[in-house]
Residue, then its C-alpha position, 0 to 999 in steps of 0.5 A: x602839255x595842257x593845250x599846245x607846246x606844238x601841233x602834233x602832225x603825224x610823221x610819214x615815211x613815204x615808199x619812195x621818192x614818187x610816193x603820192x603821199x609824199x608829194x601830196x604833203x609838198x603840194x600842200x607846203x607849196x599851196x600855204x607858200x611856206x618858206x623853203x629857206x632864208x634869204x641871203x641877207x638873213x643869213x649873213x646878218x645871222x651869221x654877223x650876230x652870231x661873230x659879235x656875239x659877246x657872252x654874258x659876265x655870270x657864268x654858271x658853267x659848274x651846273x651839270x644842265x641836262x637836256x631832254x628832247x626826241x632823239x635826234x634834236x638839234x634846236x635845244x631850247x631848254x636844259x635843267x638841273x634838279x637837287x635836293x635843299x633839305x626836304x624839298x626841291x630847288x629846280x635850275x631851267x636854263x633857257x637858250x638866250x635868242x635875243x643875244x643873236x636876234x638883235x632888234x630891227x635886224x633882218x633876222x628879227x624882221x624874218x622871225x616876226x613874218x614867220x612867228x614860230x617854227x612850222x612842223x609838217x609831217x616830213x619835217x620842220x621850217x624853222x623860225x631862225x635860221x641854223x646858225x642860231x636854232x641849231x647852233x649858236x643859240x642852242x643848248x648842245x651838249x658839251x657846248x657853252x651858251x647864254x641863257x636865262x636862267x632861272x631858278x625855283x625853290x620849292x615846298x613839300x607839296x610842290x609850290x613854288x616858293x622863291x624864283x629868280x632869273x638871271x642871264x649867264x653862261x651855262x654848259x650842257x653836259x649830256x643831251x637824253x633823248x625821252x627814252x633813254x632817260x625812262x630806261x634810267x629811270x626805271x631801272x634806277x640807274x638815273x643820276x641824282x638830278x633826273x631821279x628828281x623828276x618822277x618827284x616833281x612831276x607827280x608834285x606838279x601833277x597833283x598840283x595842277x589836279x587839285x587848281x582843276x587844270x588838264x593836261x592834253x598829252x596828244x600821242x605822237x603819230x607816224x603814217x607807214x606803208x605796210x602790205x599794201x596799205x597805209x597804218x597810223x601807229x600812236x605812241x603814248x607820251x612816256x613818264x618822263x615826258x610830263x614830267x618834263x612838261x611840268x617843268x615848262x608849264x611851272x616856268x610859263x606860270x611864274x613868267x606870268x605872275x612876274x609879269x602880271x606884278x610888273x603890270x607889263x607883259x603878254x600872257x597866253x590866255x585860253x577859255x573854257x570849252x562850251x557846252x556844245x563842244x563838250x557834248x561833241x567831243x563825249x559822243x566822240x569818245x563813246x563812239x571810241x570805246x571810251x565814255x566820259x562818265x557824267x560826274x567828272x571833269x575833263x581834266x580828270x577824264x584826260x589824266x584816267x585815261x589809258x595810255x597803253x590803250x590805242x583807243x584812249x590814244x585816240x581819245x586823247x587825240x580827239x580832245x585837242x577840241x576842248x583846247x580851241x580859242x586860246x590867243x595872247x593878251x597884252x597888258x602895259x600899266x593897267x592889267x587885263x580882265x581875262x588872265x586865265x588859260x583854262x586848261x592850266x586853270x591858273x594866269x600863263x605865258x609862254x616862255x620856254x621856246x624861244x628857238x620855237x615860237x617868236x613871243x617867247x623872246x620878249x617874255x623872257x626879256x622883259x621878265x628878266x628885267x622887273x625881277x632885276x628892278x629894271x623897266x622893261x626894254x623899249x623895243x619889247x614894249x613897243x612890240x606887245x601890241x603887235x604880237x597876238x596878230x603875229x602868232x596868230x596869223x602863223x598859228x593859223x598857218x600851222x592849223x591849215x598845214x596840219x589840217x591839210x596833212x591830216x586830211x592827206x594822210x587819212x585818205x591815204x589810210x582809206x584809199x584801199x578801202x573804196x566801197x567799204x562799209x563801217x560802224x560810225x557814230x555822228x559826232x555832229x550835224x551839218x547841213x548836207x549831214x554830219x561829221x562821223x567818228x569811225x574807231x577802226x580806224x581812226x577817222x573823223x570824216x563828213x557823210x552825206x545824209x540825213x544823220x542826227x548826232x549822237x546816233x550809231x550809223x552806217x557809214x559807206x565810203x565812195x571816195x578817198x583822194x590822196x592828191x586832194x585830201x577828200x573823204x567822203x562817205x555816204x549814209x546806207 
């Protein structure tokens, strides 16, 4: 949703355990020193965490909470509940309470502040916290009692928020849906009354954003397979339910920033708008996709016109991750800050609805809880704001490189059969030894060498496609 809940990094079914793209991948974890587990002492004091655990006195565990996520998850941060109150909406969003495991100074807290947030690599994820927690204790799982904060959205006909409160309580999830699962209810009318409220909501929400002049970036999820011999990027486009769920995130992230920006104390994630240069890279790039952006519209409209079942616009929709670039995070104790905007929302946001995720999520949601209940803001969040932005983005930039790296990885690997071929390509943009190319068929971005001029059609000859180093390399005929 909008700019970033999580890099997308394509997923890979190696051929076999001795696949050299497979082990392509593990090289690149074990270049970036990515973690491979927890310490003992991490470990026993999660463990110690979780055994004094003492639940919180409100219990909300008569709410029939529901989680959607992809099939398969097991780190549950978010589970809803939607009714109707006359003629508009009330929104319930459970959020699993981390800082009720994570106890301040801990060496698990000491771990999560080293890794920042989750990392996801095309053949699998290093947590944040350790299992006892993410996957267990803290998460949301079905037919499981667990804190939460839990907040509450009433709304008005057009989809705005009208009143919200947070509270910490007990919850239970009654049933975890996978994406899927939940469409085919929903379209064949079979969906309960609180899921047959999202298309409603989404589309309120959607307008919403519309009109505010936001964008939303539904990147499509990626998986590398080997077949006849070669391997195949295939995209899958984000169903329905999927941005409706998204909006639920991103109305959440919203409020925490307005609560936070009246309390004067907080950490909002703020992000710039594009600049012209990479607004006119990325129009050529999509024109070199079979899908131009006309002159008089807006990128976020651009995004929302896009055609999901056309694997050209998925490509599209990709490549627009460009137009996301530069957001970081801005603290602000007593004195409010100049800059409040994240541009793709188009509105003031924060990031508050991943806490078993991302690391700054724990401290929006705490200190968000205290100035709705009239309290000061905890010591040990404050104390901790400061530090923050240099934390996510020192491990947002170890996500970026292992993305990168994996991408590069994958690419050559979809190219490696293809050595002395020729392609169409248009040059997105102009380097000093020549350019960088946007192939559609398939879908590469790639530098050539030569004397290349951007926006100009090309002829473009690969002389190298290296798995174990990730080169691509094409020249100019």
């Amino acid at each position: 949703m909008h700019e970033e809940e999580r890099l997308v990094v394509p997923r890979v079914r190696p051929r076999d355990v001795g696949d050299e793209l497979a082990s392509a991948l593990v090289r690149v974890r074990e270049e970036l020193d990515l973690p491979t587990g927890f310490s003992e002492e991490v470990e026993e004091v999660a463990l110690a965490s979780v055994a004094a655990f003492e639940p919180p006195e409100l219990d909300l565990t008569e709410i029939p909470f529901a989680t959607i996520d992809p099939e398969g998850a097991t780190d549950l941060d978010q589970a809803l509940y939607l009714e109707r109150t006359g003629d508009t909406l009330r929104v319930m969003y459970a959020i699993a309470e981390v800082p009720a495991f994570v106890l301040p100074g801990s060496a698990v807290d000491a771990e999560a502040r080293k890794r920042g947030q989750t990392i996801y690599a095309p053949d699998g994820r290093i947590p944040l916290h350790p299992t006892v927690i993410s996957e267990d204790a803290a998460s949301l799982l079905a037919g499981c009692t667990r804190p939460a904060f839990v907040w509450t959205f009433d709304l008005d006909a057009t989809g705005t928020v009208t009143a919200t409160t947070l509270v910490r309580a007990q919850v239970r999830n009654r049933r975890q849906y996978d994406y899927e699962e939940v469409q085919r209810l929903l379209d064949n009318d079979l969906a309960d009354e609180s899921l047959s409220l999202l298309p409603e909501f989404g589309r309120l929400r959607a307008e919403l954003e519309r009109n505010r002049g936001g964008a939303s970036l539904n990147r499509p999820d990626e998986e590398v397979e080997f077949v006849d011999g070669h391997y195949v990027v295939e995209r899958r486009s984000s169903l329905p339910v999927e941005q409706y769920n998204a909006h639920v995130s991103l109305m959440t992230g919203m409020e925490a920033a307005r609560i936070m920006l009246e309390g004067k104390v907080g950490i909002l994630r703020t992000m710039p708008a594009p600049d012209e240069e990479t607004l006119a890279k990325f129009r050529r790039q999509v024109a070199s996709l079979g899908c131009p952006w006309p002159e008089n519209q807006n990128y976020g409209e651009y995004l929302r016109a896009l055609d999901h079942s056309d694997p050209r616009a998925l490509a599209a929709i990709h490549a627009a991750a460009s137009l996301f670039r530069g957001a970081g995070y801005t603290v602000f104790d007593g004195e409010l800050p100049e800059e409040t905007t994240q541009a793709a929302v188009a509105a003031p946001y924060a990031h508050a609805t991943a806490p078993l995720r991302r690391l700054v999520d724990r401290f929006v949601l705490v200190a968000c809880e205290a100035i709705i209940a009239g309290r000061d803001v905890p010591k040990w969040v404050r104390d901790a704001l400061p530090e923050l932005p240099k934390i996510m983005a020192r491990t947002s930039s170890l996500a970026s490189q292992l993305e990168r790296s994996s991408v590069d990885a994958i690419e050559a690997a979809v190219l490696s059969t293809r050595v002395g071929d020729e392609f169409d390509a248009t040059v997105v943009s102009e380097r000093a030894d020549g350019g960088i190319i946007q192939i559609a068929d398939p879908v590469i971005t790639a530098k050539i060498v030569g004397d290349v001029s951007a926006g100009s059609t090309v002829r473009a000859r690969l002389v190298a496609a290296e798995i174990a180093t990730g080169t691509i390399e094409f020249v100019l005929v």
